[in-house]
C-alpha positions as CSV (number, residue, x, y, z in Angstrom):
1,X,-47.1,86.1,102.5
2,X,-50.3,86.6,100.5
3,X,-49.9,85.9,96.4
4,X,-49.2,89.0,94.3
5,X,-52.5,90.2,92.5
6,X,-52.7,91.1,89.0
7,X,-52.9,94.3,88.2
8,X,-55.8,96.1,86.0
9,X,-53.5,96.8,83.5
10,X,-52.4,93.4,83.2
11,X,-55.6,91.8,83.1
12,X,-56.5,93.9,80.3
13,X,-53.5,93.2,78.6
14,X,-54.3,89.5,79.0
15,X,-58.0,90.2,78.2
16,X,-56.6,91.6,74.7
17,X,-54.1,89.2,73.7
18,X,-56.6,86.3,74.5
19,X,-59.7,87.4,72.9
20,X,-58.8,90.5,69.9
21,X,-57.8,90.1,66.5
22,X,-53.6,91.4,66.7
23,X,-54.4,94.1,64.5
24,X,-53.1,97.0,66.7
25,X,-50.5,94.6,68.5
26,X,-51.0,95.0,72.4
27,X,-51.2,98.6,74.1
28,X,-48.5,99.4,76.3
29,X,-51.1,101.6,78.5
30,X,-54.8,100.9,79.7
31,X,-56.1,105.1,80.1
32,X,-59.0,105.4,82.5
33,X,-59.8,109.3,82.7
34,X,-59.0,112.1,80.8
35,X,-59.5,116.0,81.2
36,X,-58.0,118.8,78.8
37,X,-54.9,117.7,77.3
38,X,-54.2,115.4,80.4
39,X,-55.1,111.5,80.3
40,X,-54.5,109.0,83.5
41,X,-54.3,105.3,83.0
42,X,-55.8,102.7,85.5
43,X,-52.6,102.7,88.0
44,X,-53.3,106.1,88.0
45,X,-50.8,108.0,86.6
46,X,-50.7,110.9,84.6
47,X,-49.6,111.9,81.1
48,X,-50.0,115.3,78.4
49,X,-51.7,113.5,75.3
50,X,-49.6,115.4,72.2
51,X,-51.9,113.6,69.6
52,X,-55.8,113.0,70.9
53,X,-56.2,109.9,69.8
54,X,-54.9,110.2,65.8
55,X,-56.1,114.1,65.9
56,X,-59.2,112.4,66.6
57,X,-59.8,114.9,70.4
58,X,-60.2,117.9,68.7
59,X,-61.2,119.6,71.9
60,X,-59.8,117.6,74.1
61,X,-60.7,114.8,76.8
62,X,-64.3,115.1,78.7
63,X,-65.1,118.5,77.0
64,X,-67.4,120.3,78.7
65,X,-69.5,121.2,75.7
66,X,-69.5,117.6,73.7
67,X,-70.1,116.5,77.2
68,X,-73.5,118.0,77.2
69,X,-74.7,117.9,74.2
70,X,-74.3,113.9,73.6
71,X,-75.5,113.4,77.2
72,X,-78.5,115.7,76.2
73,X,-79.0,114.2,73.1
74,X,-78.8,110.1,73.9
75,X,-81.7,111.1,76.9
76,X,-83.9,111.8,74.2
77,X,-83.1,110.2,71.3
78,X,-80.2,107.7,70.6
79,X,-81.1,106.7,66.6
80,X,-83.4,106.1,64.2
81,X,-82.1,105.4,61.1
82,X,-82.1,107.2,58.1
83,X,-85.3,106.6,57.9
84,X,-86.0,109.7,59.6
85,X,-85.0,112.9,60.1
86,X,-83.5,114.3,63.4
87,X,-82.6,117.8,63.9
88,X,-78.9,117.0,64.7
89,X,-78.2,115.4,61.8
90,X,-79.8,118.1,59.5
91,X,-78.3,121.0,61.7
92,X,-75.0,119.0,61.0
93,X,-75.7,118.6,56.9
94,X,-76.4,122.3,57.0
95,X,-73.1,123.5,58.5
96,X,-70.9,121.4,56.7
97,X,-72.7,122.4,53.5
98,X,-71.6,125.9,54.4
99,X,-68.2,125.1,55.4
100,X,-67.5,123.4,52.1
101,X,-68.4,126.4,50.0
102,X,-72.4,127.0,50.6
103,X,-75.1,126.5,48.3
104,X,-75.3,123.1,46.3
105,X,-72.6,121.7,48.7
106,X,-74.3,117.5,49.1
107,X,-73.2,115.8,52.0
108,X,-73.4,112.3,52.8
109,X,-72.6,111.1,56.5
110,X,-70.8,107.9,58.0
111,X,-69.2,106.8,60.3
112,X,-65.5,106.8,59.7
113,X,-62.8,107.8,57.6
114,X,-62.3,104.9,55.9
115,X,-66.0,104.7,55.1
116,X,-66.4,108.7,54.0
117,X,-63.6,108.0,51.2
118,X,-65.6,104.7,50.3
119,X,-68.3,106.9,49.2
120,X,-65.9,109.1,47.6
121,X,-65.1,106.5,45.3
122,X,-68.5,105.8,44.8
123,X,-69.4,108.9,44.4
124,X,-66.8,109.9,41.4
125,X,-67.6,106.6,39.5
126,X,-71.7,108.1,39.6
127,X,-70.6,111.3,38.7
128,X,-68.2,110.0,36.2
129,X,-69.5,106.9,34.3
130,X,-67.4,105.3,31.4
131,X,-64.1,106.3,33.3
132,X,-62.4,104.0,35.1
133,X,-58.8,105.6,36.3
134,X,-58.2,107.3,39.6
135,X,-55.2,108.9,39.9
136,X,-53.7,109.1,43.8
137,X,-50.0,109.7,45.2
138,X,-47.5,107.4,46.6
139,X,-47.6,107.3,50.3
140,X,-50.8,108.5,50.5
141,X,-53.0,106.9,53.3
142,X,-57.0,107.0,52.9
143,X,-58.3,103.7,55.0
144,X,-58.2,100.2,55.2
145,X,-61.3,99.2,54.0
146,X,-61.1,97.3,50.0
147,X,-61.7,100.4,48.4
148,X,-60.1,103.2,50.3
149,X,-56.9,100.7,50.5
150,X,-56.9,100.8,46.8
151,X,-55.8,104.0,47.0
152,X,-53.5,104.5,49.3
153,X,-50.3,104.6,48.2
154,X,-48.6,102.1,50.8
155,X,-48.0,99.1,48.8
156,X,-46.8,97.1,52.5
157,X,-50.1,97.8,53.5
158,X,-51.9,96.9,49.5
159,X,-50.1,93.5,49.1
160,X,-51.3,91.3,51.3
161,X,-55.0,92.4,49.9
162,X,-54.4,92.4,46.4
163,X,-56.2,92.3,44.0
164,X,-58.1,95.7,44.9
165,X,-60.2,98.1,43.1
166,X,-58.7,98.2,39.3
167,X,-57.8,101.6,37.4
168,X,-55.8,103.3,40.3
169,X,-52.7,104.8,39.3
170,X,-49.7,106.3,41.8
171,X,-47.9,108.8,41.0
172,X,-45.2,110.7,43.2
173,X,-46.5,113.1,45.5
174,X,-45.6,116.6,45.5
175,X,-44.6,116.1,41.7
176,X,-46.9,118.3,39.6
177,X,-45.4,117.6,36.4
178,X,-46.0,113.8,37.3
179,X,-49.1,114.6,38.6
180,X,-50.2,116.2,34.9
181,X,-48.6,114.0,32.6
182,X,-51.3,110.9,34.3
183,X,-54.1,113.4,34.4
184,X,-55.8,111.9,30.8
185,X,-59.4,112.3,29.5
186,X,-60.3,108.8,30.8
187,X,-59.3,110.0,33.8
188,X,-62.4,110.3,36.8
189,X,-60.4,111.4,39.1
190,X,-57.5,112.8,41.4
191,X,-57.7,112.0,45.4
192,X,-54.8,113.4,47.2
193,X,-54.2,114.3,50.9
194,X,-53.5,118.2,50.5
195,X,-50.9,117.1,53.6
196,X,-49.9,113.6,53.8
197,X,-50.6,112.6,57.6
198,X,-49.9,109.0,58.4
199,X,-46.3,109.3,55.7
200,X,-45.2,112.2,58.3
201,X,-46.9,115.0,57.8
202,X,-45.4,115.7,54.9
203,X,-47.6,119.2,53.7
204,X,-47.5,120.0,49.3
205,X,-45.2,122.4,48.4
206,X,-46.8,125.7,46.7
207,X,-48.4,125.0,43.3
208,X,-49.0,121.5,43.6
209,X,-52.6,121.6,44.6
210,X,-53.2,124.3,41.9
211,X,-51.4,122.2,39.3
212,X,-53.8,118.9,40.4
213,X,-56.9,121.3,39.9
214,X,-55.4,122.8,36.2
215,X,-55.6,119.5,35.5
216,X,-58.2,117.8,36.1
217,X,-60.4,121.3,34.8
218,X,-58.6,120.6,31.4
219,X,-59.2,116.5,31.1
220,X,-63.1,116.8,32.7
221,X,-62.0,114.5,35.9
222,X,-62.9,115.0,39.9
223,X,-60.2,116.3,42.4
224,X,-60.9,114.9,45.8
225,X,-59.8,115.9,48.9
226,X,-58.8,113.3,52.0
227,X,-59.4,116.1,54.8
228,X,-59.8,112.9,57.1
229,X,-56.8,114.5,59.5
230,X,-56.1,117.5,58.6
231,X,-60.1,119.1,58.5
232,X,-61.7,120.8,61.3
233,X,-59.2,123.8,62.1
234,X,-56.3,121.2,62.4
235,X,-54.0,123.6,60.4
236,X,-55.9,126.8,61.9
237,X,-58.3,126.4,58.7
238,X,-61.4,124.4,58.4
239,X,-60.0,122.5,55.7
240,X,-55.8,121.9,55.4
241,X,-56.3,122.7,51.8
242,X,-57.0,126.3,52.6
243,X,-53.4,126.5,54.7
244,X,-51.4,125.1,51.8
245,X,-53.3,126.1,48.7
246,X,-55.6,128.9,49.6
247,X,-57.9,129.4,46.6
248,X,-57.7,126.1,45.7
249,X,-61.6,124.4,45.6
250,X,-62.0,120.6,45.5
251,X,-65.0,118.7,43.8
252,X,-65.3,116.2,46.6
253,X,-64.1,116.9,50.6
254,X,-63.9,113.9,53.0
255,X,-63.9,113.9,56.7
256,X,-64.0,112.0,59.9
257,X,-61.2,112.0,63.5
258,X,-61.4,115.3,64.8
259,X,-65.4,116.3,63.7
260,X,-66.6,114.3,66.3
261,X,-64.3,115.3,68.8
262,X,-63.9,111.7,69.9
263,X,-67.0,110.0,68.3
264,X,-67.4,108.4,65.3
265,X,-68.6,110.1,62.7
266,X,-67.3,111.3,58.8
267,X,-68.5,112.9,55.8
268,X,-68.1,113.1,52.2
269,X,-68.9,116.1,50.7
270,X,-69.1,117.4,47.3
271,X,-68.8,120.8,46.6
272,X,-70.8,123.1,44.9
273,X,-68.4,123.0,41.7
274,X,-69.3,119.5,41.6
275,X,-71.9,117.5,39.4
276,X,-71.2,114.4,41.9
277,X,-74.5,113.5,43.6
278,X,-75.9,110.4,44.4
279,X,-79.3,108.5,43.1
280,X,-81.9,107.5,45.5
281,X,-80.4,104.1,46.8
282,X,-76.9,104.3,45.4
283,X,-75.5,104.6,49.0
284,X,-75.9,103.9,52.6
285,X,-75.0,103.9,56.7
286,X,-77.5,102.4,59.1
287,X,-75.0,104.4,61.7
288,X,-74.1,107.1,59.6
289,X,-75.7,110.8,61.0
290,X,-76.6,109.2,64.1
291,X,-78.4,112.2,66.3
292,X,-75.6,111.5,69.5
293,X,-72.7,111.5,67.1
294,X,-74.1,114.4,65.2
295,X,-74.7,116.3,68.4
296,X,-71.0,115.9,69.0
297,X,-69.8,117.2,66.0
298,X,-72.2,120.3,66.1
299,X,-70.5,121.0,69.2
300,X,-67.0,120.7,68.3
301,X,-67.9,123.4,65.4
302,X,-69.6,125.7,67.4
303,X,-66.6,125.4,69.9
304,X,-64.2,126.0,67.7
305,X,-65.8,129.0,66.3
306,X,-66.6,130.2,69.7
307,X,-63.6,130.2,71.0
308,X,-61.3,131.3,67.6
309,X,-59.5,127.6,67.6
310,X,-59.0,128.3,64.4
311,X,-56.3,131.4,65.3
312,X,-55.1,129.7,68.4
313,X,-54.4,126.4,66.6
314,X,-51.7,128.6,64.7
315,X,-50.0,130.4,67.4
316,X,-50.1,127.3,69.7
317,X,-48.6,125.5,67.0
318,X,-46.0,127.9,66.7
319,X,-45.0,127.7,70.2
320,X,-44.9,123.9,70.2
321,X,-43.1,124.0,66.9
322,X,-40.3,126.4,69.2
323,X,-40.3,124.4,72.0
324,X,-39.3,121.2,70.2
325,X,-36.0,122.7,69.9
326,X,-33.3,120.0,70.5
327,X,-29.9,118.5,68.9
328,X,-32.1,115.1,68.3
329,X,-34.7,116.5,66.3
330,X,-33.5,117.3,62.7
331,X,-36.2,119.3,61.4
332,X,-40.3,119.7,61.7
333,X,-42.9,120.3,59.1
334,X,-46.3,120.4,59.5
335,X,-49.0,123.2,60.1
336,X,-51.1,124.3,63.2
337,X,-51.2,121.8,65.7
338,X,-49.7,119.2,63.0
339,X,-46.4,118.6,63.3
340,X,-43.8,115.4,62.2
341,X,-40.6,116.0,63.8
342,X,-37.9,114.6,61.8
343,X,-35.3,112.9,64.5
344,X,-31.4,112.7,63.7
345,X,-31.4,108.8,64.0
346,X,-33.9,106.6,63.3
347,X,-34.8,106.1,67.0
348,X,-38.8,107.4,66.8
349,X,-40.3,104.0,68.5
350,X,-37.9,104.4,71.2
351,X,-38.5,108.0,71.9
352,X,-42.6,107.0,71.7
353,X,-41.6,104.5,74.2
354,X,-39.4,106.7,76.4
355,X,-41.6,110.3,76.3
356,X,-44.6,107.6,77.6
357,X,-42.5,107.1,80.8
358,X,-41.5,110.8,81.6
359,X,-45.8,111.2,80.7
360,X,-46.4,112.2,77.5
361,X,-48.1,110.7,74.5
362,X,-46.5,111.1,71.0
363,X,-46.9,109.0,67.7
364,X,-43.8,107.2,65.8
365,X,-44.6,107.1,62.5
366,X,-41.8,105.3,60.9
367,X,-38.4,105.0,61.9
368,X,-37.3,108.4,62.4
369,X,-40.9,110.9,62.2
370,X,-42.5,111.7,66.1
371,X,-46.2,112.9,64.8
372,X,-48.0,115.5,66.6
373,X,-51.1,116.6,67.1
374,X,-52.5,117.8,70.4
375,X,-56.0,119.2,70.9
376,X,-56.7,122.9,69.2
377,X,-57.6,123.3,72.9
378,X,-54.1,122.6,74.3
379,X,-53.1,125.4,76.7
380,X,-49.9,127.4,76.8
381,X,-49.0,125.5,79.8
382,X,-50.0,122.0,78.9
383,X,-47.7,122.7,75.2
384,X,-44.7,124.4,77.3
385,X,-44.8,120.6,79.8
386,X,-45.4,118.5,77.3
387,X,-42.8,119.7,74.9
388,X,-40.4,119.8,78.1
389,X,-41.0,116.2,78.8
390,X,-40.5,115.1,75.2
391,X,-36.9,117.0,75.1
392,X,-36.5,114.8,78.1
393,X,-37.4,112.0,76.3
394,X,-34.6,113.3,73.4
395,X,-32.2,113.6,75.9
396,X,-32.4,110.1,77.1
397,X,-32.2,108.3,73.4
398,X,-30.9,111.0,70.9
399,X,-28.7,113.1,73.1
């Protein structure tokens, strides 16, 4: 009898354990391939991805059209620094400009989200000299870097870092009385997730976001934006402020997962209502606006306005919301392709676990929120399996 071989999987399970920090825990799956809404591991089985990597696959897996354009763009140039300019990057400036409100819209590209609401910070404290107070909401999430943890409003994830950035204040979210009464004329600014993504999805009621603008108009402080999940038509809008608060315009708009449509790229941008812009040498990314990454994101746009995304994002999201109809799940919220489905028992690690073996990929966030959100490309057919496999899931731990 020969010996028994390990298996891919196993070896990079091994691989992991033995040589990466334990940051992530170890993956359950090793993927290979991917196409559309469909990813295969290296044992070669298939599965409907329901989230794209954090809302990161805006178009999906192996798209065609980012396809092409990185594979055109690293054949001629791969970087430069910002030492240069490169068409990519400038075409990319330009369109978020645009997006963002138009004329006098700055950007300033990265790599990350983490990094695009580090020069947020940076950013408001320029703009805003002499005030030291940021106010941000409780169970907010903006990054794990020193001063994007500062304000998040996790404190599991805060205290084993602290101290952090001084001046930050929490206040309930979704509270707009709260939200005023901090609002003070040392205030810089107020940095809120317009829907709270890694608490559950968790979308501001009406008048909240106006409320948050009233008041920092009347003390003279910054509203900022964390549009790291929910931009680029994730809530069929560019921007998931324009779902919940239409009207509504930020000073300061960051960005990152879905605009490269699986590369690594942000933004921070401030608006045109905004006095916030840099000084020659007040900030920096060797990586950031890299051509290839740039190329990507251009692509995901122009795809997305191509093709409407924006409109289809809403109706598929409807039809996914439908088809999640089943005795375990207790409620969903969420816009577009964005959805937290609220289970009946706090079972959401076991369903993830479970909906991987009947092939298909959802999110636990917490004990008792699934998190979804598939690519704006997702078909009809893809949402109507993957939602039946997930029910199946259901069936098997929250009957």
């Amino acid at each position: 009898m020969s010996a028994p071989t390990t298996s891919t999987v196993d070896s990079l399970r091994m691989a992991w354990e033995r040589h990466f920090q334990p940051t992530y825990g170890t993956p359950p799956v090793a993927l290979a391939h991917g196409s559309g809404a469909h990813v295969w591991d290296t044992d070669g089985r298939e599965y409907i991805d329901l989230y794209a990597g954090i809302a990161v696959s805006a178009l999906g897996h192996a798209h065609p059209a980012v396809v092409e354009a990185v594979s055109a763009q690293v054949a001629r140039l791969g970087h430069v620094s910002n030492y240069f300019l490169t068409e990519p990057t400038v075409r990319l400036g330009v369109r978020l400009a645009e997006l963002a409100g138009g004329d006098g819209a700055r950007v300033f590209l990265c790599n990350s989200g983490a990094e695009a609401n580090e020069a947020a910070i940076k950013l408001i404290r320029r703009a805003r000299p002499g005030r030291n107070r940021i106010i941000a909401a409780a169970g907010g999430f903006h990054g794990r870097t020193i001063g994007a943890l500062s304000i998040t409003g996790q404190p599991t994830k805060r205290a084993p870092f602290e101290p952090l950035l001084s001046g930050v204040e929490f206040v309930p979210y979704d509270d707009a009385a709260a939200l005023r009464r901090a609002v003070t004329p040392d205030t810089a600014a107020v940095f809120l997730e317009p829907v709270q993504g890694e608490s559950g999805v968790i979308p501001a009621t009406e008048g909240y976001l106006t409320a948050a603008r009233e008041a920092c108009d009347a003390a003279g402080a910054l509203l900022a934006f964390d549009e790291v999940q929910g931009g680029i038509g994730r809530t069929g809008r560019w921007f998931s402020h324009q779902a919940v608060a239409p009207g509504v315009v930020p000073d300061v708009i960051t960005l990152a997962k879905g605009l490269g449509g699986g590369l690594p790229i942000g933004a921070c941008i401030s608006t045109p209502r905004s006095d916030a812009v840099f000084a020659a040498g007040d900030h920096g990314s060797t990586f950031g606006g890299n051509p290839v990454a740039a190329a990507a994101a251009l692509a995901v746009l122009d795809t997305i306005a191509a093709a409407d995304l924006l409109t289809a994002t809403t109706h598929q999201g409807e039809r996914l919301r439908a088809a999640l109809d089943h005795p375990g799940i207790a409620s969903i919220r969420g816009i577009g392709l964005w959805l937290g489905a609220l289970l009946t028992a706090p079972d959401a690690r076991q369903v993830e676990a479970t909906a991987r073996a009947h092939g298909v990929l959802v999110n636990a966030i917490g004990d008792d929120v699934i998190r979804l959100a598939p690519a704006l490309s997702i078909t009809t057919a893809d949402i109507d399996e993957g939602a039946a496999r997930l029910r199946a899931a259901l069936d098997k731990v929250v009957p």
